[in-house]
C-alpha positions, 0 to 999 in steps of 0.5 A: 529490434523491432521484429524482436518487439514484434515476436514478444509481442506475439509470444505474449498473445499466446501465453495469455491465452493459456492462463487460467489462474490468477497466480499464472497472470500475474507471473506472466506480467512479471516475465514480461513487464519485470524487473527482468522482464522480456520487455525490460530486456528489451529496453538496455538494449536501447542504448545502442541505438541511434538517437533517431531510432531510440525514439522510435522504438520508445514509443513501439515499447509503449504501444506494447506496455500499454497493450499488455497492461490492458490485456492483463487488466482485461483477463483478470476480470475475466477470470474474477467472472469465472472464478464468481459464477464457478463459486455460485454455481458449487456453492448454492444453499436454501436460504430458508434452511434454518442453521444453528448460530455462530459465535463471532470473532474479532476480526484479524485486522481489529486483533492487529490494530489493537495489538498495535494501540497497546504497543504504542500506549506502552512506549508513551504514545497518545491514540488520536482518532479523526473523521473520515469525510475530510476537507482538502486542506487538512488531507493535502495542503497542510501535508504539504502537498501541492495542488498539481499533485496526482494525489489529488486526482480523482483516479486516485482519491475519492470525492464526495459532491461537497466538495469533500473528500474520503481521506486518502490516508490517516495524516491529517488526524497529525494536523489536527493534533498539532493544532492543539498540543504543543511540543513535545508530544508523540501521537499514532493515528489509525484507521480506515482510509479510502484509495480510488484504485483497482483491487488486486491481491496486494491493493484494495480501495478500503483498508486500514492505516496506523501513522504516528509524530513524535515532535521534541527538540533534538529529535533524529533519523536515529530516534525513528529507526529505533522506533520502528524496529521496536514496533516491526519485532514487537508484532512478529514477536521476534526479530525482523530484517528491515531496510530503509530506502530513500525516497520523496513524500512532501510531508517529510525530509529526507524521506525513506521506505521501509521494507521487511523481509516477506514473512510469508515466503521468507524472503524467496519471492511470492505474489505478496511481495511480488516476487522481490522477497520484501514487503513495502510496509510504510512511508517514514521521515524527518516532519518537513518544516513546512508542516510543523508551521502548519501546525503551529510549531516553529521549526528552528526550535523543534524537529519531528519525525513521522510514519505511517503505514498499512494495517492489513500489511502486517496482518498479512504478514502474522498470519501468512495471508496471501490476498488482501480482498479476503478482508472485506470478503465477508467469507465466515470460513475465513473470519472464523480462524481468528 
């Protein structure tokens, strides 16, 4: 087994030295760090092992994973030089020429967002605004979110010298409305949100959330599956294959993902949904009760359900945009078919 990890170790090397797109990276990481992965294959295999031996060839299996993820980490900023220097090198202009003026548009994720607070104020939701400099209890403790949590780390959000914070998500607006509205009520919050993390096709460090509660007595699982099926078909403008997955977030209980079938490829596989077929598009739940009490509300007497999730993502999906860094790219040829 370790000659194996040896020699796909090597037939990596090789490969890498051939890619020279973006979309060849990435489909080389997903050959060998996939779901079907080399790597991963690799790894079933493990369990006919010793026990001894299963130890020792985990941690090759991670020496390599890490190698390989530096690697690609290491060749996409290249190929982001090149691809920046090929651009100023094609594309320089005087500056000083004078040109004729153009007419703005609105931009494709203010027409989504709109689009968004017109559909919620028409099924009876309120539009919450709050700041983006937030404090740590109301982006983490009363989300229910423990102090050891990654979330709060500083590779994952960004903090400000006093002792703030740029809000990772747009949640504590829930808070804050809870704070001062009693039940029932039923709020969306969007806006712009800030991660500490790296910038691919799918995953910037600034974008946009829109996350909504409904809090009343006798509320359910199957109020939030409508709800959301409405707000998916109502933006495609036609009707769209959702599933709901479960999963942990500590603001709610039980929790799921919702996913839908990748508008862009039709469900075949592509860099946006990363070859799976579909788009993880938010985080949903019944509200745990431990955030209703943060909020004021007794949660023997009303239940709740909430979700959030980005912006861009649908954006992406409407238009068949395939990289998330042409929002922020400030490229007019791209704004200017909105």
């Amino acid at each position: 087994m370790k000659e194996k990890l040896e020699l796909i170790k090597k037939d990596f090397a090789d490969a890498l030295n051939n890619v020279k797109l973006k979309e060849e990276l990435e489909e080389l990481r997903v050959s060998f760090l996939g779901k079907k992965g080399k790597i991963t294959q690799v790894m079933k295999g493990m369990r006919d092992l010793a026990p001894e031996m299963r130890k020792e060839v985990g941690q090759v299996i991670n020496l390599i994973k890490d190698q390989i993820n530096k690697n690609i980490r290491d060749k996409s900023i290249e190929l982001e030089k090149k691809a920046v220097e090929k651009k100023i090198s094609n594309e320089w202009s005087d500056i000083t020429w004078p040109v004729e003026s153009a007419k703005g548009t609105i931009h494709p994720v203010s027409i989504i967002r709109m689009e968004l607070e017109k559909l919620f104020i028409s099924m009876g939701f309120e539009i919450l605004d709050g700041p983006e400099m937030e404090d740590e209890y109301h982006n983490f403790t009363a989300l229910n979110i423990p102090e050891d949590h990654p979330a709060r780390d500083t590779q994952d959000t960004f903090w400000l010298k006093n002792g703030k914070l740029l809000r990772t998500h747009t949640s504590p607006i829930e808070i804050r409305g809870m704070e001062k509205r009693k039940p029932p009520f039923k709020f969306v919050a969007p806006g712009k949100t800030f991660r500490n993390e790296s910038l691919d096709t799918s995953h910037e460090h600034t974008f946009h959330q829109i996350e909504g509660m409904v809090v009343d007595r006798g509320i359910s699982v199957a109020n939030l599956i409508f709800t959301l099926k409405s707000i998916v078909s109502s933006i495609f403008g036609k009707e769209v294959e959702i599933r709901l997955r479960p999963s942990f977030f500590p603001f709610v209980e039980p929790g799921f993902e919702l996913d839908f079938r990748c508008q862009i490829c039709g469900g075949k596989g592509c860099s946006v949904c990363k070859r799976t077929g579909w788009v993880e598009y938010l985080g949903c739940g019944m509200t745990h009760p431990n955030v209703l009490r943060e909020g004021g509300i007794d949660p023997d007497e009303f239940q709740g359900f909430a979700f959030g999730g980005g912006i861009e993502r649908l954006v992406m999906m409407k238009y068949g945009i395939d990289d998330i860094r042409h929002f922020h790219g400030g490229d007019i040829r791209f704004l200017k078919q909105f």
